[in-house]
C-alpha positions in Angstrom: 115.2 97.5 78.6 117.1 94.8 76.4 119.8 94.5 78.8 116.8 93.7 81.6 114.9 90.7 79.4 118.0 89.0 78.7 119.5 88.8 82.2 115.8 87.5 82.9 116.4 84.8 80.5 119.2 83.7 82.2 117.4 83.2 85.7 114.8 80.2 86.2 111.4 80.6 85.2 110.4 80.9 88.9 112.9 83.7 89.6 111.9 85.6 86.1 108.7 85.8 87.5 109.7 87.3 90.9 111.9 89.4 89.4 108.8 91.0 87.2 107.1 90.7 90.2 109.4 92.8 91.7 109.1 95.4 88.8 105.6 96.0 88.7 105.6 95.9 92.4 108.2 98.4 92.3 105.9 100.5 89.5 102.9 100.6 91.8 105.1 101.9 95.0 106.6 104.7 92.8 102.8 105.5 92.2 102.1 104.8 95.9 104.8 106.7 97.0 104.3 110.4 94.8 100.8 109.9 96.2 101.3 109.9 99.9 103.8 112.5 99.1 101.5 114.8 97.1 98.7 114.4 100.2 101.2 114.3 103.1 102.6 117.6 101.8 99.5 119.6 100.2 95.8 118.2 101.2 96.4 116.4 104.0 99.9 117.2 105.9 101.4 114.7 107.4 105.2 115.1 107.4 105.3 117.7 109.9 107.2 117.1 113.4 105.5 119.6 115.1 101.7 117.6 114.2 102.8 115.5 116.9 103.0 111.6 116.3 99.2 110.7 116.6 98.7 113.3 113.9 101.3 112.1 112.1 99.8 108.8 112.2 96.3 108.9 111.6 96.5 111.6 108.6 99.6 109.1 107.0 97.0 106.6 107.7 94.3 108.2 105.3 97.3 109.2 102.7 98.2 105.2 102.5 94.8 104.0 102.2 94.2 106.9 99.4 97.2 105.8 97.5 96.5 102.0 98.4 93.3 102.3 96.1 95.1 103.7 92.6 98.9 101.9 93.6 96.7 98.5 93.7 94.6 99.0 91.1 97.9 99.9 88.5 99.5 96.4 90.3 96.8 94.6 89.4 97.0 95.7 85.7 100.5 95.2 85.8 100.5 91.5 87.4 98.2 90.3 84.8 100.0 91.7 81.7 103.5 91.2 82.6 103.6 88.8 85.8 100.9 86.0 86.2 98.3 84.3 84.2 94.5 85.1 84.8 92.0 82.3 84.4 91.7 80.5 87.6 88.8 82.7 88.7 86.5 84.7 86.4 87.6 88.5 86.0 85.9 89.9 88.9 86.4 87.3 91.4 90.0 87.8 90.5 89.7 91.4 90.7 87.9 90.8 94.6 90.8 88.3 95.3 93.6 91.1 94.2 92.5 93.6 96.8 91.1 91.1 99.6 94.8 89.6 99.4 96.5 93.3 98.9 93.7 94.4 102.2 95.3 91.8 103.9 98.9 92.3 103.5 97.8 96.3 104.2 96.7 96.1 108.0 100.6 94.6 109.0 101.5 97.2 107.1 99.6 99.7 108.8 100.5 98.6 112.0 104.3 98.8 111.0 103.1 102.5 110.2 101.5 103.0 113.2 104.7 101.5 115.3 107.5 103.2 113.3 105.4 106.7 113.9 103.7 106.2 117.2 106.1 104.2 119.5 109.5 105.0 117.6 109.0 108.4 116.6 110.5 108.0 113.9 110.0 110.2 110.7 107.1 109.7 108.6 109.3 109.5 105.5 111.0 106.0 107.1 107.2 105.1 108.0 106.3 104.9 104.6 109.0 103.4 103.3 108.0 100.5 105.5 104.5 100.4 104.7 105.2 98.4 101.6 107.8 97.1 102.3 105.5 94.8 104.8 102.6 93.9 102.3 105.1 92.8 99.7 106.1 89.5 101.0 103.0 88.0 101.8 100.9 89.7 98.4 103.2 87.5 96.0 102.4 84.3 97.5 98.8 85.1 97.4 98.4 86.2 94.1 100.9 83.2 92.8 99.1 80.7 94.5 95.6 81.7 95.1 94.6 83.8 92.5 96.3 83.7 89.4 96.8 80.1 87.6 100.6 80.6 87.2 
């Protein structure tokens, strides 16, 4: 971990804080991840070929938006302690803005879902590495410049 804070020191402040960016965000898709794998392969199976791809879809669908909820919610906690500064809204309006910009970086990333399963075919693993891959991008901005103060 010593090795990680003092290559950060070396960067500019702007690129330290996309790097811990990156970190937390990279935390809350581990979480996201074991989560749509515990659902996809106990409660609600979703990895199966044979499901056929609408299937496939709508029950990897209902895994994301399951793990969406507790992955966001760990991000959150993370991007305040480690990330960016609260303070430019009061708690909860900061807590509404979180998951109204994470909701809104979520439906490209279901559609990317819905593409990579439904017209590619592809394997729901590859699906769900793409899911947030998609929300990523555009969650940092918003959270850097409309919700947090720094």
């Amino acid at each position: 971990m010593q090795a990680v804070e003092d290559l950060l020191k070396r960067l500019p402040a702007w690129a330290q804080q996309f790097s811990r960016y990156l970190l937390c965000g990279g935390t809350a898709f581990l979480i996201h991840w074991v989560i749509v794998n515990l659902l996809g392969h106990t409660l609600n199976p979703a990895f199966a070929e044979q499901l056929g791809d609408q299937l496939r879809f709508e029950r990897s669908a209902l895994n994301n938006s399951c793990a969406f909820l507790i992955s966001n919610t760990v991000a959150y906690l993370l991007n305040v302690r480690f990330v960016f500064e609260s303070g430019r809204h009061q708690r909860r309006t900061e807590v509404g803005l979180f998951f109204i910009a994470s909701a809104i970086g979520f439906f490209p990333a279901l559609y990317s879902l819905d593409f990579i399963i439904r017209t590619l075919s592809l394997n729901t693993h590859v699906a769900n590495l793409g899911f947030p891959a998609v929300a990523a991008v555009g969650n940092f901005f918003a959270r850097k410049f409309l919700i947090f103060r720094r």
